[in-house]
C-alpha positions as CSV (number, residue, x, y, z in Angstrom):
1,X,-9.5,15.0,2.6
2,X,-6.4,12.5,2.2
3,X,-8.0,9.0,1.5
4,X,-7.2,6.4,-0.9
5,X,-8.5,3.1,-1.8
6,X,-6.8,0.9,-4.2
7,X,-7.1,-3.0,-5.0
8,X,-3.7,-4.3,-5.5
9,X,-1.4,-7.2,-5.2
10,X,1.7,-7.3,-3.0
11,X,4.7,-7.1,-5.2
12,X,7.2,-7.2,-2.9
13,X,7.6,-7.2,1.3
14,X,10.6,-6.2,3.5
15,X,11.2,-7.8,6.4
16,X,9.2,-6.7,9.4
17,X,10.9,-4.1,11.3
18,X,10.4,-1.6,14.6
19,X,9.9,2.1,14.4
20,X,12.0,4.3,17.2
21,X,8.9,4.2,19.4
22,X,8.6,0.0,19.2
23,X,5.8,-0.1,16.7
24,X,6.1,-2.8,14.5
25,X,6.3,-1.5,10.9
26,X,6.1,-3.6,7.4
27,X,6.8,-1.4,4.2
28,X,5.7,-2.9,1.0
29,X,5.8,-2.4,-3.0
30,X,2.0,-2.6,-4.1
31,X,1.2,-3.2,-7.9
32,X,-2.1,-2.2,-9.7
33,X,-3.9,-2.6,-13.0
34,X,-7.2,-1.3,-14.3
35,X,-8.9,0.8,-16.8
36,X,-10.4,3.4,-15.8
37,X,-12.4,6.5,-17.8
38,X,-11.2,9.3,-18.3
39,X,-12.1,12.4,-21.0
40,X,-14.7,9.8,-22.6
41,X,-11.7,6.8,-23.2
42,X,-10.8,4.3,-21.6
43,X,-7.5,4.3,-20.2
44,X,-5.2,1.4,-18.7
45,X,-3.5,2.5,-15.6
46,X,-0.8,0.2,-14.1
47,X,1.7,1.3,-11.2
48,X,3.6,0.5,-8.6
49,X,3.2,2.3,-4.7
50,X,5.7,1.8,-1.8
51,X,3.0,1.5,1.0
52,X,3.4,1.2,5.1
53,X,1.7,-0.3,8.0
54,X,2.3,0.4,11.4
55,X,0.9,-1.8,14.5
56,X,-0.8,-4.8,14.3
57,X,-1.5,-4.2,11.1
58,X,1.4,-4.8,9.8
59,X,2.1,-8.0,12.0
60,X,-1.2,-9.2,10.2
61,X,-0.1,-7.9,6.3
62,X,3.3,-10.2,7.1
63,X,1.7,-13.2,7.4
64,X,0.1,-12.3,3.6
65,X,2.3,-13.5,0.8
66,X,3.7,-12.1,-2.2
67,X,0.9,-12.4,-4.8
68,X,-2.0,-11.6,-2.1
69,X,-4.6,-9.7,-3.6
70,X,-6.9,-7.1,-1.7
71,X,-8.4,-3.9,-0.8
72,X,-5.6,-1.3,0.7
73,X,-7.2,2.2,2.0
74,X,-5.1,4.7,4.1
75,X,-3.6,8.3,3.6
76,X,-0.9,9.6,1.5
77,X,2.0,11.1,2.5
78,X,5.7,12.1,1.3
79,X,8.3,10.3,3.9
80,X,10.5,13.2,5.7
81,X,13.1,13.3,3.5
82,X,12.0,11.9,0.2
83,X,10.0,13.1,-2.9
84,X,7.3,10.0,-3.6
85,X,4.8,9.2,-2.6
86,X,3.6,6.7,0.5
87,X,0.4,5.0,1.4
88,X,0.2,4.4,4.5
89,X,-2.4,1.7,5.0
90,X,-4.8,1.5,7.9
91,X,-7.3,-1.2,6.4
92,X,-6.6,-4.3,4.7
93,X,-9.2,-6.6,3.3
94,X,-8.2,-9.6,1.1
95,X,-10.2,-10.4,-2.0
C-alpha cells in the first residue's frame, strides 16, 4: 500500500500550470515538524516534500496561501526522470 498522510504548511507554490493532457497542475514545497517515537525516544523530525495536485484540486490548493496549514494524503512517487521523492496529493483538508 502507497499512502501517506502528513500535516504540513505550504512553503512555497509555483504558479499554476497545465499538464500535456489540459489538466491543471500546482506543484508545491510542503514543510513539516513533529516528534515522533521511535526505539523508546523521542525524536524531532522536520522536512521539506515537493508535492503535486492535479485537477480541481489543484485549482482549489491555489487559492491557499503560503503559510496554510492542513492535512495532505496522497501516494508517493519518483517523477520520470528524477531521484526524490513526490507526493502527489489527492485530499486536502485545512486545519
Amino acid at each position: 500500500m502507497n499512502r501517506t498522510e502528513l500535516t504540513a504548511c505550504i512553503a512555497e507554490q509555483l504558479p499554476l500550470r497545465y499538464t500535456p493532457a489540459g489538466l491543471p497542475a500546482l506543484d508545491l514545497i510542503l514543510e513539516h515538524a513533529s516528534e515522533v517515537q521511535e526505539a523508546g525516544h523521542m525524536r524531532k523530525v522536520q522536512l521539506k516534500l515537493r508535492a503535486l495536485a492535479i485537477g480541481s484540486l489543484a485549482e482549489s490548493l491555489v487559492k491557499q496561501a503560503v503559510g496554510s496549514v492542513g492535512t495532505f494524503s496522497g501516494f508517493l512517487a519518483t517523477p520520470r526522470q528524477g531521484k526524490s521523492v513526490v507526493l502527489h496529493i489527492q485530499k486536502f483538508q485545512q486545519d
